[in-house]
MIDOSE-1310 file (N, C-alpha, C; in nm, 2 decimals, decimal comma, always signed):
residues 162
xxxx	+0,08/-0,12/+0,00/+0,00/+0,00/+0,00/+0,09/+0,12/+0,00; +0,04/+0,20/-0,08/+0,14/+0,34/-0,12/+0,09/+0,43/-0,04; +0,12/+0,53/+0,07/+0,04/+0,63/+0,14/+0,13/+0,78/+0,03; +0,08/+0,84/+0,03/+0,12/+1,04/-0,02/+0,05/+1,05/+0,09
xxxx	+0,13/+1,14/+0,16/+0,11/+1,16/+0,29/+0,14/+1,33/+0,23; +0,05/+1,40/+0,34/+0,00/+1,57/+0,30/+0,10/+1,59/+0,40; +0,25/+1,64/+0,34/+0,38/+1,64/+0,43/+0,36/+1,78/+0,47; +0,28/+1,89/+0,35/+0,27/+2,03/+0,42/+0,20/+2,02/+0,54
xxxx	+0,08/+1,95/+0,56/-0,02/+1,93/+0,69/+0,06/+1,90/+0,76; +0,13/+1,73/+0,77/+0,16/+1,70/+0,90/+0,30/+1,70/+0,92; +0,35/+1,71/+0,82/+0,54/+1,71/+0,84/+0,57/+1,54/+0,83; +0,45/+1,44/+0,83/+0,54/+1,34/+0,84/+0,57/+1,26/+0,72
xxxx	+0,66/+1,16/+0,70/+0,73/+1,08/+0,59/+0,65/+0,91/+0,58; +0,71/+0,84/+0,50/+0,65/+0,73/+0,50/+0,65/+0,60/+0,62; +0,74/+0,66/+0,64/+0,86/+0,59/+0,77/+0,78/+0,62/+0,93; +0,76/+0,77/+0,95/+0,67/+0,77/+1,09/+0,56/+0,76/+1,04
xxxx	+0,45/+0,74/+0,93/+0,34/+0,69/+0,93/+0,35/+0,56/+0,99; +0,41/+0,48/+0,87/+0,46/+0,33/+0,94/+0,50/+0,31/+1,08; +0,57/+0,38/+1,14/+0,59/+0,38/+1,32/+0,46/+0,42/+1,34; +0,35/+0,49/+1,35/+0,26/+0,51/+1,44/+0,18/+0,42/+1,40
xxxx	+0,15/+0,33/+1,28/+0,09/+0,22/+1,27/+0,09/+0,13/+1,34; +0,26/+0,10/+1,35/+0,33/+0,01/+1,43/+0,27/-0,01/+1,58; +0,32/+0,13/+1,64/+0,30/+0,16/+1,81/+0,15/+0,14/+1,79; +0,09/+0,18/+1,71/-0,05/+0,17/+1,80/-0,16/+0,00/+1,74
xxxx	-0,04/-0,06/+1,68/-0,08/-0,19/+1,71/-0,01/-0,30/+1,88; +0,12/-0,23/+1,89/+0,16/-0,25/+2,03/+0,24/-0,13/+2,07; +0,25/-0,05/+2,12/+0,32/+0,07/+2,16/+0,40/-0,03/+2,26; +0,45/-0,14/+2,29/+0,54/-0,24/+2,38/+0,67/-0,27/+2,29
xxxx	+0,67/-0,21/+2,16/+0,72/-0,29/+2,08/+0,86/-0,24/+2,08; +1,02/-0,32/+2,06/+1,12/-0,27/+2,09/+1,17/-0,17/+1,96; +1,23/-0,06/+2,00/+1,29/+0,01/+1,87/+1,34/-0,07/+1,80; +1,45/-0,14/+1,84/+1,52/-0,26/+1,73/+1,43/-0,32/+1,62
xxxx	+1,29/-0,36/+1,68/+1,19/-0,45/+1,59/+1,09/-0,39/+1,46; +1,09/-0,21/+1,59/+1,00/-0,09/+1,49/+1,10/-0,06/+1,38; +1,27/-0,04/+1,38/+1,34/+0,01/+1,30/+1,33/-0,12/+1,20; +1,34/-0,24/+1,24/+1,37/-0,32/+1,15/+1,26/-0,34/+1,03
xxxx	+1,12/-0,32/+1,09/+0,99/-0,32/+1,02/+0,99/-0,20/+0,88; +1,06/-0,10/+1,00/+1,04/+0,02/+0,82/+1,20/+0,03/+0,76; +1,25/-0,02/+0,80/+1,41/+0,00/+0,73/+1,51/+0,06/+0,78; +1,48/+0,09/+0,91/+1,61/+0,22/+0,96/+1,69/+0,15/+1,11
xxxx	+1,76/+0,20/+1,16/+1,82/+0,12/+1,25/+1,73/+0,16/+1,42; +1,73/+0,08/+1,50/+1,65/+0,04/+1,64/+1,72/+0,26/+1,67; +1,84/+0,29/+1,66/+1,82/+0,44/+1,74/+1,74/+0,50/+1,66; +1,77/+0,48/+1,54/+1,71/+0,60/+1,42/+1,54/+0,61/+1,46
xxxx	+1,49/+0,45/+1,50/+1,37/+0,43/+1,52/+1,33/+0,53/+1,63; +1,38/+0,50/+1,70/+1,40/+0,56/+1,92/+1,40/+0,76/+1,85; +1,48/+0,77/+1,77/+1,52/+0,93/+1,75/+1,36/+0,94/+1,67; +1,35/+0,86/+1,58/+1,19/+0,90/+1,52/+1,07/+0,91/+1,60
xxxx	+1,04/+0,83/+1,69/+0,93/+0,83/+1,78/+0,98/+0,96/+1,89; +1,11/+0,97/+1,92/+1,04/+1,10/+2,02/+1,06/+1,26/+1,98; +1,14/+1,25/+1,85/+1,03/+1,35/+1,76/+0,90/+1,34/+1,74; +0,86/+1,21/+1,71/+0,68/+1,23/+1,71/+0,59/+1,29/+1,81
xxxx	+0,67/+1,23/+1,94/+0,57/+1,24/+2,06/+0,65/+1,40/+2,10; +0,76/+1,48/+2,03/+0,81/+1,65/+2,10/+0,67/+1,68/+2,02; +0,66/+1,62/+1,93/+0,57/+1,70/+1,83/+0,42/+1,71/+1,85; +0,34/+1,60/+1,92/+0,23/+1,60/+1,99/+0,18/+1,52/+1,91
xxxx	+0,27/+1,43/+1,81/+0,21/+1,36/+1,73/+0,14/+1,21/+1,82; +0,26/+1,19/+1,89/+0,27/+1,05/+2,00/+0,19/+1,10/+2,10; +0,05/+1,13/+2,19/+0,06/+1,20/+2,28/+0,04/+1,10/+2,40; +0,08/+0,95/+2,41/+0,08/+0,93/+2,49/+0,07/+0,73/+2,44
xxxx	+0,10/+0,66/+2,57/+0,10/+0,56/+2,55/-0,03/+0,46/+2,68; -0,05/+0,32/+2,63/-0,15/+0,26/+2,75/-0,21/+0,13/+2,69; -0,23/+0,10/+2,84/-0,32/-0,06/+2,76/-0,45/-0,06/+2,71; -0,48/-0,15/+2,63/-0,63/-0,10/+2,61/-0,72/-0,28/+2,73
xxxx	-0,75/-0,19/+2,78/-0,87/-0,28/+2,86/-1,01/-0,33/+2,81; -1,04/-0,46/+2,85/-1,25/-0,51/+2,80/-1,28/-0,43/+2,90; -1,38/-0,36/+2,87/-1,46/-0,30/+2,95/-1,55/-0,42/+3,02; -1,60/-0,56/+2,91/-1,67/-0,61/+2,97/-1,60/-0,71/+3,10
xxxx	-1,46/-0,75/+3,08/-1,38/-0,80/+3,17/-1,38/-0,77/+3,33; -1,37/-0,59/+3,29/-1,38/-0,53/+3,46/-1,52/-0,50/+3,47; -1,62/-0,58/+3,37/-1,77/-0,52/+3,46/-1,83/-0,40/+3,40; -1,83/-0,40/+3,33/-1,89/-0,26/+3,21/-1,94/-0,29/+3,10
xxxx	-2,04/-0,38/+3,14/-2,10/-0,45/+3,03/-2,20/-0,39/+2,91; -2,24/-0,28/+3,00/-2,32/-0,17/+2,89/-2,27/-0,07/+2,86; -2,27/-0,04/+2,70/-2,19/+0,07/+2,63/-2,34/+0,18/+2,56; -2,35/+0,27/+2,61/-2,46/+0,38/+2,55/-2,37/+0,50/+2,51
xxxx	-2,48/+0,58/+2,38/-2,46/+0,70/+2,34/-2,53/+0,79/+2,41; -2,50/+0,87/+2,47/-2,65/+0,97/+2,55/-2,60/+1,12/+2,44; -2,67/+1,17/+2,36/-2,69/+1,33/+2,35/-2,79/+1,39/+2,43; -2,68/+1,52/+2,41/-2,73/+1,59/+2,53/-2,79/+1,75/+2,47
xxxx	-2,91/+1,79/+2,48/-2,95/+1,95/+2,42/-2,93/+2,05/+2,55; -2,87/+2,12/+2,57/-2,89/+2,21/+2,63/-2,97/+2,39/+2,62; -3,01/+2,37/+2,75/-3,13/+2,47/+2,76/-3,11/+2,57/+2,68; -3,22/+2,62/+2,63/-3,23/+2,78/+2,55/-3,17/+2,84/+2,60
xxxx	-3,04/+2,96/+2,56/-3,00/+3,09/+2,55/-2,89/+3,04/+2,64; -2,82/+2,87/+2,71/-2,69/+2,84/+2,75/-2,63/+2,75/+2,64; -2,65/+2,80/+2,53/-2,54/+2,73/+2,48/-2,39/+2,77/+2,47; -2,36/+2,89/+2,53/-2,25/+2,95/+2,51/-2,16/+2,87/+2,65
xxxx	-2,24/+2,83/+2,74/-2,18/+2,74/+2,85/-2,12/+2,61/+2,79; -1,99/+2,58/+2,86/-1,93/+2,50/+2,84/-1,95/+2,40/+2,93; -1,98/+2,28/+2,94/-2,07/+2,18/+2,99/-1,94/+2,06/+3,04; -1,87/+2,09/+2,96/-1,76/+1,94/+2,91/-1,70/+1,90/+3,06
xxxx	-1,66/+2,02/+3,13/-1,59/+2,00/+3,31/-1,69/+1,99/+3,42; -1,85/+1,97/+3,32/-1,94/+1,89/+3,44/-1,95/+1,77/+3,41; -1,95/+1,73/+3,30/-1,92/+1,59/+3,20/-1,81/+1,52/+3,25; -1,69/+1,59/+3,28/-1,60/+1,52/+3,31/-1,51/+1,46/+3,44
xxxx	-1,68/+1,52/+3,51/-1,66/+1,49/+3,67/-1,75/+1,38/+3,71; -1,78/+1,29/+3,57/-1,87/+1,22/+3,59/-1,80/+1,04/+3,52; -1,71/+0,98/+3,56/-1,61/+0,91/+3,62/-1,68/+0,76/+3,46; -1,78/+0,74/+3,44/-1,85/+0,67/+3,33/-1,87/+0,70/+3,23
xxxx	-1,85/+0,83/+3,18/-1,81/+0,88/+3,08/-1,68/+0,90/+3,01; -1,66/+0,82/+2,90/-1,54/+0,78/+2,85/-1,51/+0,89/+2,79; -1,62/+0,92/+2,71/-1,57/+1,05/+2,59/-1,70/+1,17/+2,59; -1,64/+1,26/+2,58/-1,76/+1,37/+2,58/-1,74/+1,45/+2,42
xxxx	-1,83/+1,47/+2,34/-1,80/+1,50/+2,19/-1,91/+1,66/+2,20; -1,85/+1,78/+2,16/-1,96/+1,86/+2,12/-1,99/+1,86/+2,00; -2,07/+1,89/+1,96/-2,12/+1,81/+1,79/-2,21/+1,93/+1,75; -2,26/+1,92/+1,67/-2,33/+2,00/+1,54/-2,47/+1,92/+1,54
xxxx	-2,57/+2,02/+1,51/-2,68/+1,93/+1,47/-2,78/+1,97/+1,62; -2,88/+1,85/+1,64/-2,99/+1,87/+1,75/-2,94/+1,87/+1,85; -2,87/+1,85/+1,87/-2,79/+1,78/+2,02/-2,67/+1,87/+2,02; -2,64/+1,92/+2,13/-2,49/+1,98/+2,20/-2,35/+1,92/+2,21
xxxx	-2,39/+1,75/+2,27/-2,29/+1,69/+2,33/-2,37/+1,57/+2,24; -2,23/+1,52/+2,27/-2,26/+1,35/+2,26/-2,14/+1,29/+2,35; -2,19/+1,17/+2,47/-2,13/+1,08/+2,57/-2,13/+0,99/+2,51; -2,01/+0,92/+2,54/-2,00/+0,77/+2,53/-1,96/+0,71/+2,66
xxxx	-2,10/+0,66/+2,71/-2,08/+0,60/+2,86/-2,07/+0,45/+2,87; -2,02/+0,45/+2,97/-1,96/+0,29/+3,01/-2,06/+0,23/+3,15; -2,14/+0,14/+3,17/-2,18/+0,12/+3,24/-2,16/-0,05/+3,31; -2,21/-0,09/+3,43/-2,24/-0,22/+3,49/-2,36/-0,28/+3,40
xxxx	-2,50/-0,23/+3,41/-2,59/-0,27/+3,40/-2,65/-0,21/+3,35; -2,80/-0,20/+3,33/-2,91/-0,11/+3,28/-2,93/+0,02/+3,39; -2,93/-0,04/+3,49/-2,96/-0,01/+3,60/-2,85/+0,14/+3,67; -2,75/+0,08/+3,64/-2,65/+0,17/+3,64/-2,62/+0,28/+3,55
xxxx	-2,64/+0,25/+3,42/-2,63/+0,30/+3,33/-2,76/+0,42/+3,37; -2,85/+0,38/+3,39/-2,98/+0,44/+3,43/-2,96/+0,58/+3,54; -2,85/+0,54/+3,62/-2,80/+0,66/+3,78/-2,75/+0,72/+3,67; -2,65/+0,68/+3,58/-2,55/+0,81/+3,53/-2,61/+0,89/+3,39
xxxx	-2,69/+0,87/+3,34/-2,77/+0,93/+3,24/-2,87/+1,03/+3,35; -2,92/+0,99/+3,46/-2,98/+1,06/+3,56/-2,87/+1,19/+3,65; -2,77/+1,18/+3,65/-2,68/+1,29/+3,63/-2,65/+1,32/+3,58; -2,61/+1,32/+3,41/-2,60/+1,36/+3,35/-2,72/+1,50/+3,32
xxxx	-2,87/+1,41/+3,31/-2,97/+1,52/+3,35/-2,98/+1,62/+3,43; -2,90/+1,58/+3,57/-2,90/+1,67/+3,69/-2,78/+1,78/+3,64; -2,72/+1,77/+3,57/-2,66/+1,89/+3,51/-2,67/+1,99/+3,51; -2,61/+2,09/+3,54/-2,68/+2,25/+3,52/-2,66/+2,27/+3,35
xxxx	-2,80/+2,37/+3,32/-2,86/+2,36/+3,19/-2,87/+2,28/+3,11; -2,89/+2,15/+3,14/-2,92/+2,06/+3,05/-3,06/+2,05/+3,03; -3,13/+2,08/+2,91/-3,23/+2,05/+2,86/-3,31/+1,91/+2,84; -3,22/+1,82/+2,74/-3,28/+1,71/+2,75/-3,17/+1,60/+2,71
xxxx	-3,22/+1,46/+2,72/-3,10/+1,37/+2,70/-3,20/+1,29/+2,60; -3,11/+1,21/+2,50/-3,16/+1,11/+2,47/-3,07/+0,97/+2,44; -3,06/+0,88/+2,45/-2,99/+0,75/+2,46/-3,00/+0,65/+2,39; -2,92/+0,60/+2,35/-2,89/+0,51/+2,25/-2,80/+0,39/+2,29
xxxx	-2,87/+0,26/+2,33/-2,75/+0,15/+2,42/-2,68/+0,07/+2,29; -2,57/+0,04/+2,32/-2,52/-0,08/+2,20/-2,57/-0,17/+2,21; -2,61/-0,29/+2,10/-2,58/-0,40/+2,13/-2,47/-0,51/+2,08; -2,42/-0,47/+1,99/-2,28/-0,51/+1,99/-2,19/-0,36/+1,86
xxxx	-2,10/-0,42/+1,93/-1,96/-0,33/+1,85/-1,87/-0,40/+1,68; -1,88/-0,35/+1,61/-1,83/-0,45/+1,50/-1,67/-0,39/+1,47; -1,64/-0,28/+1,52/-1,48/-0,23/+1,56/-1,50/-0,15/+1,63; -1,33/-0,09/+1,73/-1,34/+0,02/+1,76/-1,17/+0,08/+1,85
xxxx	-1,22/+0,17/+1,82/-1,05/+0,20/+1,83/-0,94/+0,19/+1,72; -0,99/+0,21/+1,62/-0,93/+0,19/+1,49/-0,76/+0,29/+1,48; -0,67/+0,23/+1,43/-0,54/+0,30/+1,43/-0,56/+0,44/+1,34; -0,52/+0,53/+1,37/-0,52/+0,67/+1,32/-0,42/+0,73/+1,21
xxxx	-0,43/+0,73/+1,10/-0,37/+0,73/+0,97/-0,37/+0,85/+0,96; -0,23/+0,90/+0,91/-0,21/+1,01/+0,85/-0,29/+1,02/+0,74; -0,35/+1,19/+0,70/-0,42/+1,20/+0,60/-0,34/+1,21/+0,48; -0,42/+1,17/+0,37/-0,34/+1,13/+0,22/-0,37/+1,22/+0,13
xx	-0,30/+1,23/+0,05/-0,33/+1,38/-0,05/-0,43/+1,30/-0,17; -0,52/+1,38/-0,21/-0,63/+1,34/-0,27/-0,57/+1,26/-0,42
């Protein structure tokens, strides 16, 4: 696969595309093994990744956890409309004091926010959508539960010139 990578956008070459591929199939992985995969030597690799990460390219490393493993069996969307004449309020650091909420999205369209919550149960899921409501200026919620996921967490690709 051939990437043209938009080098004026991002500054990067074929070589740190291929490293951030890499890392974020195992970010465990030894320089020696990353360098060997795209052609350059294990330091050259080590000198390429932490130019990525000065750069804010890399912004961090972690394991990825089952949510259903530790007990977080329900995955819902909640949008959130907030009340007439607060939408200039910024909502996201009441959202974010709210420990089941994985991601908080402000979005375009009917809706203000969009959560992606993690819950136990129905039942649970049910308390945290119910503060979410307890919100200051939240107008209305509406919810949407998974029932299954067909991917997620997909690796993040440099954009490609048309």
């Amino acid at each position: 696969m051939r990437l043209r990578l938009m080098a004026d956008k991002s500054g990067l070459d074929r070589i740190d595309a291929r490293l951030l591929e890499l890392l974020q199939e195992d970010g465990r992985r030894p320089y020696a093994e990353l360098g060997a995969e795209v052609g350059i030597s294990g330091p050259a690799a080590h000198e390429r990744v932490k130019k990525l990460e000065a750069r804010g390219v890399i912004t961090g490393y972690g394991a990825r956890v089952s949510a259903e493993a530790v007990g977080l069996g329900v995955l819902a969307f909640t949008w959130v409309t907030q009340a007439p004449g607060t939408v200039v309020t910024d909502l996201t650091g009441d959202f974010g004091a709210i420990p089941e909420i994985e991601e908080c999205h402000h979005v375009t369209g009917e809706a203000d926010y969009l959560l992606k919550i993690r819950a136990r149960d129905t039942r649970d899921l049910e308390r945290v959508i119910r503060a979410v409501q307890a919100t200051r200026h939240v107008f209305s919620t509406e919810s949407d539960v998974v029932f299954s996921t067909a991917f997620e967490r997909r690796p993040i690709r440099p954009a490609e010139r048309p």
